[in-house]
N, CA, C, O and CB atoms as a CASP TS submission, in Angstrom:
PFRMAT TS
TARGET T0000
AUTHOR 0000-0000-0000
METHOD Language model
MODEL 1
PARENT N/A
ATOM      1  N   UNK     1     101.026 179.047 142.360  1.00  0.00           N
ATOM      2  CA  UNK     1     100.062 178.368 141.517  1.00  0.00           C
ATOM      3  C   UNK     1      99.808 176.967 142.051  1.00  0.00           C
ATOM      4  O   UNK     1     100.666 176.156 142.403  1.00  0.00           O
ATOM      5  CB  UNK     1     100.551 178.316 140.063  1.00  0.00           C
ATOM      6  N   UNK     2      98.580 176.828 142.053  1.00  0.00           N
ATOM      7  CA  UNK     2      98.180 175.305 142.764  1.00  0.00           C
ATOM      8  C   UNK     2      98.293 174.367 141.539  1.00  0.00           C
ATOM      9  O   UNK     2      98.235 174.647 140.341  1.00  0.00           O
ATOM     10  CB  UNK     2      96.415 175.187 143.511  1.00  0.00           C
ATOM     11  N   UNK     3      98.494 173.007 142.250  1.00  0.00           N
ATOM     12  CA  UNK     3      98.709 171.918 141.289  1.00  0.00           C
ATOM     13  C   UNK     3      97.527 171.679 140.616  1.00  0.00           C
ATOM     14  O   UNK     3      96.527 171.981 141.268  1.00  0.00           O
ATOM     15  CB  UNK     3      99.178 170.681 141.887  1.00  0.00           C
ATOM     16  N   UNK     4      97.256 171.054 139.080  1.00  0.00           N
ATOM     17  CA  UNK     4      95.639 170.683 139.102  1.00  0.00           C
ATOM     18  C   UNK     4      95.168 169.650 139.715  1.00  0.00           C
ATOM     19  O   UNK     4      96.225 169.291 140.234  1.00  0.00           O
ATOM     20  CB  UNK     4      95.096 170.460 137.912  1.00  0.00           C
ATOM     21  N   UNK     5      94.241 168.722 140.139  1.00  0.00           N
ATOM     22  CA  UNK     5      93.408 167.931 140.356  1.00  0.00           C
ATOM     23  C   UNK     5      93.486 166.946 139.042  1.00  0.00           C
ATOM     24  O   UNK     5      92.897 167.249 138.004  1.00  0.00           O
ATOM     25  CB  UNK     5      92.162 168.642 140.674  1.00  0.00           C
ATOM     26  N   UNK     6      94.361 165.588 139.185  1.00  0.00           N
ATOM     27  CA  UNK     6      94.016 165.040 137.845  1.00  0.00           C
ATOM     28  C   UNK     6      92.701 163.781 138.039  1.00  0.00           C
ATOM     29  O   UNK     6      92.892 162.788 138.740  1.00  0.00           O
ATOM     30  CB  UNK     6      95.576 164.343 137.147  1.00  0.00           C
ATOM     31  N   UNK     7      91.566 163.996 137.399  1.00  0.00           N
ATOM     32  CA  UNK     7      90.582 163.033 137.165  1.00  0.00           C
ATOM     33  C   UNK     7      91.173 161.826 136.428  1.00  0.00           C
ATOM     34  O   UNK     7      91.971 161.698 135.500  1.00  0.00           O
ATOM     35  CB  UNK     7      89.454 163.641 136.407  1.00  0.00           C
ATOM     36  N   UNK     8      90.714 161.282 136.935  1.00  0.00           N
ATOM     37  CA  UNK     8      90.813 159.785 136.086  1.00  0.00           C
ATOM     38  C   UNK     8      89.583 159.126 135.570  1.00  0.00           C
ATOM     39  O   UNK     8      89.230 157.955 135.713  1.00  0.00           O
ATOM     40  CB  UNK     8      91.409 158.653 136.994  1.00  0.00           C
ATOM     41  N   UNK     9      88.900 160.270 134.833  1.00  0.00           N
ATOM     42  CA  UNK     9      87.147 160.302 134.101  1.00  0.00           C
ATOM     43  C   UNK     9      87.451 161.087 133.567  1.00  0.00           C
ATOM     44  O   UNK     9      88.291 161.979 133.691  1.00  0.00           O
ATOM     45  CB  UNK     9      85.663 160.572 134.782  1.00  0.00           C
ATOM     46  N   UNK    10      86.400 160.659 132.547  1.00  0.00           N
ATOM     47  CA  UNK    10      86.115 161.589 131.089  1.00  0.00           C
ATOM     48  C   UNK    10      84.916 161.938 132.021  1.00  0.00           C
ATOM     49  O   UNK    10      84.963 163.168 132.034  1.00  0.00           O
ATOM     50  CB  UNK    10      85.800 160.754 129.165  1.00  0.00           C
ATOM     51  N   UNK    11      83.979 161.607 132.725  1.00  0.00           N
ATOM     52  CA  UNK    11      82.701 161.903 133.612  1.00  0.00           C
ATOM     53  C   UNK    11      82.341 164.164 133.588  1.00  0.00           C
ATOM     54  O   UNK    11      82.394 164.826 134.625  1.00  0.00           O
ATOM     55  CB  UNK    11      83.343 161.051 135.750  1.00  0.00           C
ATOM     56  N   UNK    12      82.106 164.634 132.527  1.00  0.00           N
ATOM     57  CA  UNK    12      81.868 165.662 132.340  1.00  0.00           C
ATOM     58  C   UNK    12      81.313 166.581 133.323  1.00  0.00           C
ATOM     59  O   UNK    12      81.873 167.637 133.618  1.00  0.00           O
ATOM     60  CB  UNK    12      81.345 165.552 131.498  1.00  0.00           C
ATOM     61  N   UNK    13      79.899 166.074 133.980  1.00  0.00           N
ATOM     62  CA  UNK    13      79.439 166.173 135.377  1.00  0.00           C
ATOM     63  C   UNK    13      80.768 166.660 136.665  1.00  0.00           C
ATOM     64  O   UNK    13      80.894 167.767 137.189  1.00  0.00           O
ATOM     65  CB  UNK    13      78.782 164.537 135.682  1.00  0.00           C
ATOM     66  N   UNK    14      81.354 165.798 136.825  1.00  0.00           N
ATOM     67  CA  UNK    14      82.230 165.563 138.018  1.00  0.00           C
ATOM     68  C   UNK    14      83.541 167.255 137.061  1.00  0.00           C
ATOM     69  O   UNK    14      83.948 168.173 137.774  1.00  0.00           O
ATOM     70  CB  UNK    14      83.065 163.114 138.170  1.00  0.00           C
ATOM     71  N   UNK    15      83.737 167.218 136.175  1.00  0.00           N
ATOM     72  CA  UNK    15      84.488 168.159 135.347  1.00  0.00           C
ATOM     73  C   UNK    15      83.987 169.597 135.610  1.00  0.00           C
ATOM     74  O   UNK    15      84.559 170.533 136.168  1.00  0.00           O
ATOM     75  CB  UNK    15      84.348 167.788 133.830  1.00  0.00           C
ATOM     76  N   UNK    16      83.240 169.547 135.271  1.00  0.00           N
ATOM     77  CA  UNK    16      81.817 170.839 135.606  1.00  0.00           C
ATOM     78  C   UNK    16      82.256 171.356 137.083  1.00  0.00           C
ATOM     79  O   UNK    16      82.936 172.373 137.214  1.00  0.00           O
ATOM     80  CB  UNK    16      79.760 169.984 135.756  1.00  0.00           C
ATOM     81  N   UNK    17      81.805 170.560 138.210  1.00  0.00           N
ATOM     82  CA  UNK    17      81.357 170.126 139.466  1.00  0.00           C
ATOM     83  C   UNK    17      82.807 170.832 140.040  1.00  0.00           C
ATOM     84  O   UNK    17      82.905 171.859 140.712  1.00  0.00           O
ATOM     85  CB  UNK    17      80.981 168.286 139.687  1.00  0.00           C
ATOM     86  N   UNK    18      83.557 170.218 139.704  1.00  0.00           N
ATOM     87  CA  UNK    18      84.608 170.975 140.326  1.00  0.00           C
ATOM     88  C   UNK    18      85.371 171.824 139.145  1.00  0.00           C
ATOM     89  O   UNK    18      86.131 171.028 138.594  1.00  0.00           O
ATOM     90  CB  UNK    18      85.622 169.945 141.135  1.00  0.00           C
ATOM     91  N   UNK    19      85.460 172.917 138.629  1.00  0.00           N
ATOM     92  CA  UNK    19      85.746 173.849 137.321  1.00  0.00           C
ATOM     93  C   UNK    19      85.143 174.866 138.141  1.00  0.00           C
ATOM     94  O   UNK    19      85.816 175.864 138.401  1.00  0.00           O
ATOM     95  CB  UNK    19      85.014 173.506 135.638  1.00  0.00           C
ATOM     96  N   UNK    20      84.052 174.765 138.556  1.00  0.00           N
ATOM     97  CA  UNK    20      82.685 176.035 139.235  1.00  0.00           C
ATOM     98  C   UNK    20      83.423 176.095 140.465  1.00  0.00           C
ATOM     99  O   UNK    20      83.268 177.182 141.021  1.00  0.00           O
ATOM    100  CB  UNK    20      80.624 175.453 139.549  1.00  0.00           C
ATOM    101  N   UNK    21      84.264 175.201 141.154  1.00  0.00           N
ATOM    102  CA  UNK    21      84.071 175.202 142.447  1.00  0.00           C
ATOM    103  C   UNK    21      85.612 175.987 142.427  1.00  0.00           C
ATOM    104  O   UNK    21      86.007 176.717 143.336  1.00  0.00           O
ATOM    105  CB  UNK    21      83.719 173.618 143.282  1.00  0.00           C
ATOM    106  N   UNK    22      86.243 175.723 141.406  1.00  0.00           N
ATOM    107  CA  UNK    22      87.636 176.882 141.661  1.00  0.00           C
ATOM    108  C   UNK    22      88.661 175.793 140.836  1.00  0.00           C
ATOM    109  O   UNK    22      89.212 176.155 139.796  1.00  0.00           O
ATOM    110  CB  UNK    22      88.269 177.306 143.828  1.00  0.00           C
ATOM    111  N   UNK    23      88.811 174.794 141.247  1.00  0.00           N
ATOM    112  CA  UNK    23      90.080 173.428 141.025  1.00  0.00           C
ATOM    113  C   UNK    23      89.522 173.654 139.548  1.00  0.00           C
ATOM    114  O   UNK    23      88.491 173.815 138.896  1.00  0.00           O
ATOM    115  CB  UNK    23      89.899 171.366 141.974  1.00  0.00           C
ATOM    116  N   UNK    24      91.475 173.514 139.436  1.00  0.00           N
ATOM    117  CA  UNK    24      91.774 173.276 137.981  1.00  0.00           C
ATOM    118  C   UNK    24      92.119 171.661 137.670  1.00  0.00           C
ATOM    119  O   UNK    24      92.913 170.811 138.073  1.00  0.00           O
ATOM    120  CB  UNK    24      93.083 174.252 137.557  1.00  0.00           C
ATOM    121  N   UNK    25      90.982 171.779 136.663  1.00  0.00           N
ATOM    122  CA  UNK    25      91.684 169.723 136.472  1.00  0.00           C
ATOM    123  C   UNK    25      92.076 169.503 135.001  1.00  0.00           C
ATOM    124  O   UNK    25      91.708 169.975 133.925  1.00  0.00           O
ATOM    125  CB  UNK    25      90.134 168.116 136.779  1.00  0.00           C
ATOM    126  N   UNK    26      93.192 168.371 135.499  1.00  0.00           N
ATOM    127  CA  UNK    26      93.423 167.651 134.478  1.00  0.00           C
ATOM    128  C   UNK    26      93.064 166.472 134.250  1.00  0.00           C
ATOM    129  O   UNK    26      93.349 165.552 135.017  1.00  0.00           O
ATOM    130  CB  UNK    26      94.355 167.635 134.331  1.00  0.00           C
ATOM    131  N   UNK    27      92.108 166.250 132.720  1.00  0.00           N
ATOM    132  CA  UNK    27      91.537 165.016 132.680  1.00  0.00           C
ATOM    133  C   UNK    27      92.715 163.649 131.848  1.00  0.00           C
ATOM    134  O   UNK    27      93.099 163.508 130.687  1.00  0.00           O
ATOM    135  CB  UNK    27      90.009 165.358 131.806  1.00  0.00           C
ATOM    136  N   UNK    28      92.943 162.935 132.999  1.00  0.00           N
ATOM    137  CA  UNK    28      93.693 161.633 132.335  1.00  0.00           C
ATOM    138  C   UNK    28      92.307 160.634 132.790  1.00  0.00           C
ATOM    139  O   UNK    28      91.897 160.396 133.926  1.00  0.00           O
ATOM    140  CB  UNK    28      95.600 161.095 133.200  1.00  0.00           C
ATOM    141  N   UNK    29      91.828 160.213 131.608  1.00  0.00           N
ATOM    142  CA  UNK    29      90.722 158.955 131.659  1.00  0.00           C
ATOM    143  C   UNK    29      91.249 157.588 131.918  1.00  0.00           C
ATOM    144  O   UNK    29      92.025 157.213 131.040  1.00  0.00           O
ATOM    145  CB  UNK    29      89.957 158.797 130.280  1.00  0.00           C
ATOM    146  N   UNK    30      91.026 156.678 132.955  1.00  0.00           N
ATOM    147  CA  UNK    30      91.752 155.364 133.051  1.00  0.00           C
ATOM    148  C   UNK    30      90.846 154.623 131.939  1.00  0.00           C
ATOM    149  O   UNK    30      89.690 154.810 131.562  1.00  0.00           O
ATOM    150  CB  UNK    30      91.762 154.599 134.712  1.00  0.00           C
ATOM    151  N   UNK    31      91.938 153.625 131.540  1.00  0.00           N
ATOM    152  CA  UNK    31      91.566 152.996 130.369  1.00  0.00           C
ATOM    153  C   UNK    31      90.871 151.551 131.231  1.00  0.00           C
ATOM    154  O   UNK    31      91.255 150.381 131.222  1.00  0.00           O
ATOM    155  CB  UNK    31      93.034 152.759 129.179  1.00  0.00           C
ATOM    156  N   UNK    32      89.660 152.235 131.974  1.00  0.00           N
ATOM    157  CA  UNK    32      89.181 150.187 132.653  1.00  0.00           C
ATOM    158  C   UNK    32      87.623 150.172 131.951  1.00  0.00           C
ATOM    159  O   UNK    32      87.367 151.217 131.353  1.00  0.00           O
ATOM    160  CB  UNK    32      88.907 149.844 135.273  1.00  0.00           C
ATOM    161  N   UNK    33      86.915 149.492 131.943  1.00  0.00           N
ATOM    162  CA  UNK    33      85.747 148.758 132.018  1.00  0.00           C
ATOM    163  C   UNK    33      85.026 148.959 133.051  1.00  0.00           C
ATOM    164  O   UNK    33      84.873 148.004 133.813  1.00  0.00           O
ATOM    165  CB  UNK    33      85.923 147.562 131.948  1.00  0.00           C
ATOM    166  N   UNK    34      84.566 149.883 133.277  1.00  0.00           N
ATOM    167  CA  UNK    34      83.658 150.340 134.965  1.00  0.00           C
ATOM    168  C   UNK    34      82.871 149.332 134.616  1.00  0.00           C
ATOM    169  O   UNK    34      83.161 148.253 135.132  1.00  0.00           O
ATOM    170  CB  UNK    34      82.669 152.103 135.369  1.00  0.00           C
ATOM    171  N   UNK    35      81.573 149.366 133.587  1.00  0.00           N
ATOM    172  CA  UNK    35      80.587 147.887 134.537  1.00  0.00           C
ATOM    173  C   UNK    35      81.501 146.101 134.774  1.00  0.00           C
ATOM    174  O   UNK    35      81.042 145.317 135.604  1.00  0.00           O
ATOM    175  CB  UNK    35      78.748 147.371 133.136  1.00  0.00           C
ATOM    176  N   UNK    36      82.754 145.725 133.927  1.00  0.00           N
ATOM    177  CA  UNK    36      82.867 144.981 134.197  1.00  0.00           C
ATOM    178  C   UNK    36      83.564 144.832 135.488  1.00  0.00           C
ATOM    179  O   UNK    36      83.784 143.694 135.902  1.00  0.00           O
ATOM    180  CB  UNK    36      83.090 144.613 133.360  1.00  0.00           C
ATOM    181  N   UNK    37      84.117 146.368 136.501  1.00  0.00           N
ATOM    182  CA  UNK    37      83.995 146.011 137.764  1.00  0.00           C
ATOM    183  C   UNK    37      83.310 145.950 138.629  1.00  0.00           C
ATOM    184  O   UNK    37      83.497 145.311 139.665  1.00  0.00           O
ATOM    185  CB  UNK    37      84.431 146.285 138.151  1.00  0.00           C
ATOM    186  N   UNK    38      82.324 146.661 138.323  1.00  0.00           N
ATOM    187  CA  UNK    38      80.653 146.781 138.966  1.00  0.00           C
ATOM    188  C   UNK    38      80.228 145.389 139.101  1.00  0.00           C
ATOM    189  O   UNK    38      80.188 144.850 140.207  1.00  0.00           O
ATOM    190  CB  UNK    38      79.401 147.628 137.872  1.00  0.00           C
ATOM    191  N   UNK    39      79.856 144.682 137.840  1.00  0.00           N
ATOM    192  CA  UNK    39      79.254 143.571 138.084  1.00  0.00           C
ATOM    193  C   UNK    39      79.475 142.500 139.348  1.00  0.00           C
ATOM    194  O   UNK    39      78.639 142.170 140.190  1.00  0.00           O
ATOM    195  CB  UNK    39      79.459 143.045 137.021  1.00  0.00           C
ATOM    196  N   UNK    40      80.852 142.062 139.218  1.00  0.00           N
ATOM    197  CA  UNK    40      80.924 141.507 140.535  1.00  0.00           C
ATOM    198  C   UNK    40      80.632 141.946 142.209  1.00  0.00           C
ATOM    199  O   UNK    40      80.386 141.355 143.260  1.00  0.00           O
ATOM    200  CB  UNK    40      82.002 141.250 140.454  1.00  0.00           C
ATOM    201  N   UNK    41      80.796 143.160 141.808  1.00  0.00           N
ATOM    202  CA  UNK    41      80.245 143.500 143.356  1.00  0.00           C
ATOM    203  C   UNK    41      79.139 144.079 143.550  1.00  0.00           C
ATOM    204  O   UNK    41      78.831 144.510 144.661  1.00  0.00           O
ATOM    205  CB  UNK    41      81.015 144.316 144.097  1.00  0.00           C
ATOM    206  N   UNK    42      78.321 144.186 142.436  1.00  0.00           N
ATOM    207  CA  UNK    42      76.997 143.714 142.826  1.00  0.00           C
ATOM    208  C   UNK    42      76.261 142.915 143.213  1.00  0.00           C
ATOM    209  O   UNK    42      75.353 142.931 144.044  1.00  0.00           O
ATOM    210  CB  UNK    42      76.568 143.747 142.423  1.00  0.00           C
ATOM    211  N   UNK    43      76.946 141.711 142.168  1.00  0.00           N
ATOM    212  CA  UNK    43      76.350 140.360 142.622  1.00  0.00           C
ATOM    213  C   UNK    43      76.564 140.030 144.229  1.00  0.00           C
ATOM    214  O   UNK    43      75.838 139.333 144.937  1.00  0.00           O
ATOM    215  CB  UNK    43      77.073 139.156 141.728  1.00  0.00           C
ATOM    216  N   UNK    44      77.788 140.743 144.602  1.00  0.00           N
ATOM    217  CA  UNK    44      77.960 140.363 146.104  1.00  0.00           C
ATOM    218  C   UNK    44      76.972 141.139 146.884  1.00  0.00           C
ATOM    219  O   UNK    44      76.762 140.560 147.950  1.00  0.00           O
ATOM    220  CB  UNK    44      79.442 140.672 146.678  1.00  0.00           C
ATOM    221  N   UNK    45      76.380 142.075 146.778  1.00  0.00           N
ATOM    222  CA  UNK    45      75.599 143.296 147.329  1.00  0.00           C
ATOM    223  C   UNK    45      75.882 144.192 147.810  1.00  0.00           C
ATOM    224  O   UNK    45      75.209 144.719 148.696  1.00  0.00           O
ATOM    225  CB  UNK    45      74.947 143.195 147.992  1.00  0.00           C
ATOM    226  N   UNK    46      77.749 144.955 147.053  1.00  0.00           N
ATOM    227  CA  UNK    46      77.957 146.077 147.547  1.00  0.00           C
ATOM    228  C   UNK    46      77.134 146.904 147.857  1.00  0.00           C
ATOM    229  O   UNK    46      76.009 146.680 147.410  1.00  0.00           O
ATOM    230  CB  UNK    46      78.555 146.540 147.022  1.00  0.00           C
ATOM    231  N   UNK    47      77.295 148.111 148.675  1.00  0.00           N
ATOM    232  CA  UNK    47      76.885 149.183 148.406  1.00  0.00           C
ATOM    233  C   UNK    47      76.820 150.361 147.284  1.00  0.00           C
ATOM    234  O   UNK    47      77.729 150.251 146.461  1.00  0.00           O
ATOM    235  CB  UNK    47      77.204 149.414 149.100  1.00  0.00           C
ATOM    236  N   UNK    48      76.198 151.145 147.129  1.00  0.00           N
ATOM    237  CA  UNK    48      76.299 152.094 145.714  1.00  0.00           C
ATOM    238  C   UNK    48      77.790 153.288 146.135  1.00  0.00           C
ATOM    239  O   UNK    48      78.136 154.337 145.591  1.00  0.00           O
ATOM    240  CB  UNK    48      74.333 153.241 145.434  1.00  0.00           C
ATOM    241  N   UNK    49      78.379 152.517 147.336  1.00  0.00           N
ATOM    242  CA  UNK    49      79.738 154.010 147.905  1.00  0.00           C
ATOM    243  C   UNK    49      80.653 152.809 147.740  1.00  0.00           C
ATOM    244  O   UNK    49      81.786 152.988 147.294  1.00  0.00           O
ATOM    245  CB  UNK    49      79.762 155.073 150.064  1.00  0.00           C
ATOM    246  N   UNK    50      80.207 151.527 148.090  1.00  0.00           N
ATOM    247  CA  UNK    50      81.569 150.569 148.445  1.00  0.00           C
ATOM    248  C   UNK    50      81.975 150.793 146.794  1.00  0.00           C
ATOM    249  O   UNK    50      83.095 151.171 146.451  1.00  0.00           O
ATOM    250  CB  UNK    50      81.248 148.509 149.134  1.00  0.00           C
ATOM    251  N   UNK    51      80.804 150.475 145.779  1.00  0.00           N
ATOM    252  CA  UNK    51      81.061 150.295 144.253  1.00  0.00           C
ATOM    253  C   UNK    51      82.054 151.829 143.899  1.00  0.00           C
ATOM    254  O   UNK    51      83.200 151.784 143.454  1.00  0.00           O
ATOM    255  CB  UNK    51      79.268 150.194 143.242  1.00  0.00           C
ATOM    256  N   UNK    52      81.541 152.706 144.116  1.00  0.00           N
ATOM    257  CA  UNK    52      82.319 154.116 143.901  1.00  0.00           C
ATOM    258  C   UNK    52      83.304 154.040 144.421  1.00  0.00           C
ATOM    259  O   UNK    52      84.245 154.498 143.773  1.00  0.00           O
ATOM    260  CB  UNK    52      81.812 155.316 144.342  1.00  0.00           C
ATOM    261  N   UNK    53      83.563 153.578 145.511  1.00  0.00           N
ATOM    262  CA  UNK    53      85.211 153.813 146.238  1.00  0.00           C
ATOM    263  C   UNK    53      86.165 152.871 145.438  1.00  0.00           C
ATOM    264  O   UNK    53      87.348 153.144 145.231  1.00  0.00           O
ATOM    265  CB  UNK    53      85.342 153.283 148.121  1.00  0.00           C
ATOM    266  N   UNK    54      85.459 151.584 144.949  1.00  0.00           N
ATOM    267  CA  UNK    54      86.392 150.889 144.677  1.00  0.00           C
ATOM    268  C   UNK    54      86.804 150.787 142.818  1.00  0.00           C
ATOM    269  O   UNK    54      87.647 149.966 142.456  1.00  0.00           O
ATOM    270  CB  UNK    54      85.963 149.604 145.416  1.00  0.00           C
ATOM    271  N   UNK    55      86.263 151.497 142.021  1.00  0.00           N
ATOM    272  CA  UNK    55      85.793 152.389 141.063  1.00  0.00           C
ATOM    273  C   UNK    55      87.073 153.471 140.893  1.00  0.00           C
ATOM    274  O   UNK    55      88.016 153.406 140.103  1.00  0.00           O
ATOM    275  CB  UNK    55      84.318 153.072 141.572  1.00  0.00           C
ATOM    276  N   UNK    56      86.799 154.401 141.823  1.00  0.00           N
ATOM    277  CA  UNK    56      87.866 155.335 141.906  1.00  0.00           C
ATOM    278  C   UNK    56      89.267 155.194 142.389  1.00  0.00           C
ATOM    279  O   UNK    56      90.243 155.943 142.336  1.00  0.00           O
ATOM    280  CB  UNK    56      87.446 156.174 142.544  1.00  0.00           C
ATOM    281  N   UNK    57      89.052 153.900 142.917  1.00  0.00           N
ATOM    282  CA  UNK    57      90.680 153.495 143.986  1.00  0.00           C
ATOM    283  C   UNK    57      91.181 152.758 142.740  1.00  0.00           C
ATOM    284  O   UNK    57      92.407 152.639 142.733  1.00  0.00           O
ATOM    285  CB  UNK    57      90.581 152.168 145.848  1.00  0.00           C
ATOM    286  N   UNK    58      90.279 152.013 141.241  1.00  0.00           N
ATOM    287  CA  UNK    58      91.036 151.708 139.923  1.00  0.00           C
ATOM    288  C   UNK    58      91.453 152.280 139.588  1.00  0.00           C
ATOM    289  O   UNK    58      92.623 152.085 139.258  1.00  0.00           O
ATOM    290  CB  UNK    58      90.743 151.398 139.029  1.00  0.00           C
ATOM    291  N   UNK    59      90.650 153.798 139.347  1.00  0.00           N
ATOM    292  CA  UNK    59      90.994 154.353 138.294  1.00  0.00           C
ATOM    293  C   UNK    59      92.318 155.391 138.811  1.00  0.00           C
ATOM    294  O   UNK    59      93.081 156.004 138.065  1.00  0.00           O
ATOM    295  CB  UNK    59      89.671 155.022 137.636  1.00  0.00           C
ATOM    296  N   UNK    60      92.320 155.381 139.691  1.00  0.00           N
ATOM    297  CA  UNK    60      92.978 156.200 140.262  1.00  0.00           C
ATOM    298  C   UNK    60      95.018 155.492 140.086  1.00  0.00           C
ATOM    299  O   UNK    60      96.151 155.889 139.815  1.00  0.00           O
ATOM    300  CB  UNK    60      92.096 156.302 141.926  1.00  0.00           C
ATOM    301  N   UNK    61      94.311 154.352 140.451  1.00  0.00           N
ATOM    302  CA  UNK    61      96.199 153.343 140.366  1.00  0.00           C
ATOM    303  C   UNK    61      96.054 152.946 138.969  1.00  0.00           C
ATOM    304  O   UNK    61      96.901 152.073 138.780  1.00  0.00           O
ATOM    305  CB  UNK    61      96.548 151.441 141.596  1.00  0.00           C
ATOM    306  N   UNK    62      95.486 153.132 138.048  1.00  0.00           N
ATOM    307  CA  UNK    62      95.737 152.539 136.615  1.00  0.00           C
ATOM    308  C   UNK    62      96.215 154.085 136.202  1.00  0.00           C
ATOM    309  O   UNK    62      97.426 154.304 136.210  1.00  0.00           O
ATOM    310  CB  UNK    62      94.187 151.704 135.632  1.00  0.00           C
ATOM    311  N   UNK    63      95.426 155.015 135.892  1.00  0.00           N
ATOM    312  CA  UNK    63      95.860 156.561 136.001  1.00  0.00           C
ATOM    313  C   UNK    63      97.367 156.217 136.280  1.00  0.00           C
ATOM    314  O   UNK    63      98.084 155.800 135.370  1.00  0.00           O
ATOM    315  CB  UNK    63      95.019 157.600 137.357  1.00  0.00           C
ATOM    316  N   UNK    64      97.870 156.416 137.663  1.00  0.00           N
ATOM    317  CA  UNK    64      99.118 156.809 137.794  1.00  0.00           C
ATOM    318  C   UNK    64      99.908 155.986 137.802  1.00  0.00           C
ATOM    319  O   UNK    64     101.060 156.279 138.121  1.00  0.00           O
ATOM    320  CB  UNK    64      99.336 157.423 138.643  1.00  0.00           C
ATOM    321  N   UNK    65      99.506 154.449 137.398  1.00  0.00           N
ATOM    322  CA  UNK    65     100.684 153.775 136.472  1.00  0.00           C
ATOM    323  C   UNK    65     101.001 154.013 135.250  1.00  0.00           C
ATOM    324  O   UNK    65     101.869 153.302 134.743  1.00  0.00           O
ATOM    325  CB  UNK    65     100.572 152.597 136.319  1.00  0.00           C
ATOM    326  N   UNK    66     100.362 155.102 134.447  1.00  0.00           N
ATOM    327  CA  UNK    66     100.813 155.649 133.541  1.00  0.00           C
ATOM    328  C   UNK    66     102.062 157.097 133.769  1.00  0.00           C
ATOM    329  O   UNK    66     102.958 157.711 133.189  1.00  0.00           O
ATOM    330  CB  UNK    66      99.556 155.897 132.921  1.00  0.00           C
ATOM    331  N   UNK    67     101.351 157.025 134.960  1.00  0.00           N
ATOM    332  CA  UNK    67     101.828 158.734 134.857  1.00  0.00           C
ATOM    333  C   UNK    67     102.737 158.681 136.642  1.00  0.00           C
ATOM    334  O   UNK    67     102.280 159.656 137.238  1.00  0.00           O
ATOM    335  CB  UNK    67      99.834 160.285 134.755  1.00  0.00           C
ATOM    336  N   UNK    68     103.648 158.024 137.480  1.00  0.00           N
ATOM    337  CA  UNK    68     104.462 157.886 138.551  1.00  0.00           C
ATOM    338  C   UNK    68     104.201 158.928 139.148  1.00  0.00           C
ATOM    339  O   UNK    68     104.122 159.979 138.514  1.00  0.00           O
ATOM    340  CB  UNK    68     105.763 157.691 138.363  1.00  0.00           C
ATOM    341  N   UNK    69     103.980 158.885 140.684  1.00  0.00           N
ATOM    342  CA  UNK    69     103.591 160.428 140.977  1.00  0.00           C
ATOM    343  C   UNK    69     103.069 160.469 141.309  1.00  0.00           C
ATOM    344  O   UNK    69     103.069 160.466 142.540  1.00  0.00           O
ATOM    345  CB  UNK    69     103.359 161.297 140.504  1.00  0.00           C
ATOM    346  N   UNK    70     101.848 160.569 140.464  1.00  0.00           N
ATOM    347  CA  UNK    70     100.640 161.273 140.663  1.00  0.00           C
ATOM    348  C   UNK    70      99.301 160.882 141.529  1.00  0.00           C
ATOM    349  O   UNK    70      98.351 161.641 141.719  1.00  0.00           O
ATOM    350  CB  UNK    70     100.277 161.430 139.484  1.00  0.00           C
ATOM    351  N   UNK    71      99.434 159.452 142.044  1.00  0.00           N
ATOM    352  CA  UNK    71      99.061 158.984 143.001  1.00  0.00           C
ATOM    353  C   UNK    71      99.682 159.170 144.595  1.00  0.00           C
ATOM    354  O   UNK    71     100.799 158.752 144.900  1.00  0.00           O
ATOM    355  CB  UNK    71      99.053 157.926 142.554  1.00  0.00           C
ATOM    356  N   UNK    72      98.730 159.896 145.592  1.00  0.00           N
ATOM    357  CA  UNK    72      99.720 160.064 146.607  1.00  0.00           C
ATOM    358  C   UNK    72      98.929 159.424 147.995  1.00  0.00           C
ATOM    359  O   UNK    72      97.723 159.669 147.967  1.00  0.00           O
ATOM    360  CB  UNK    72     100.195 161.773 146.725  1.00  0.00           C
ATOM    361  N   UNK    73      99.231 158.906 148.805  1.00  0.00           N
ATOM    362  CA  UNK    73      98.686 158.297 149.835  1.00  0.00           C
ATOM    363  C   UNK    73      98.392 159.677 151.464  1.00  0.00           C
ATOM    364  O   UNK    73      97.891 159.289 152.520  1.00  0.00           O
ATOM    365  CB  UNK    73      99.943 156.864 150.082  1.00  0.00           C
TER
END
């Protein structure tokens, strides 16, 4: 049995997206403020991938400071 995929979004879309595709996920939602990390790096003129990478690289280490583990390099 494969491990699930844990999201760190409630993002329903992205839930869907991979459910169809086979991966079983588990949703742990990080508890951040996405536009209040957006904002600043807009103002700088991220990109719309730099903003996503750095988005998911939160939610991803707030996630598994709840949960040890589950972040793996």
């Amino acid at each position: 049995m494969n491990k699930p995929l844990f999201l760190a979004s409630e993002n329903t879309f992205a839930r869907r997206l991979l459910g169809n595709a086979g991966i079983t996920v588990d949703v742990m939602a990080a508890d951040l403020d996405d536009r209040a990390l957006e904002a600043p790096l807009e103002e700088t003129g991220a990109s719309a991938e730099d903003v996503a990478l750095v988005l998911a690289e939160a939610k991803a280490t707030e996630a598994s400071g709840r949960q040890p583990g589950l972040l793996r390099s």
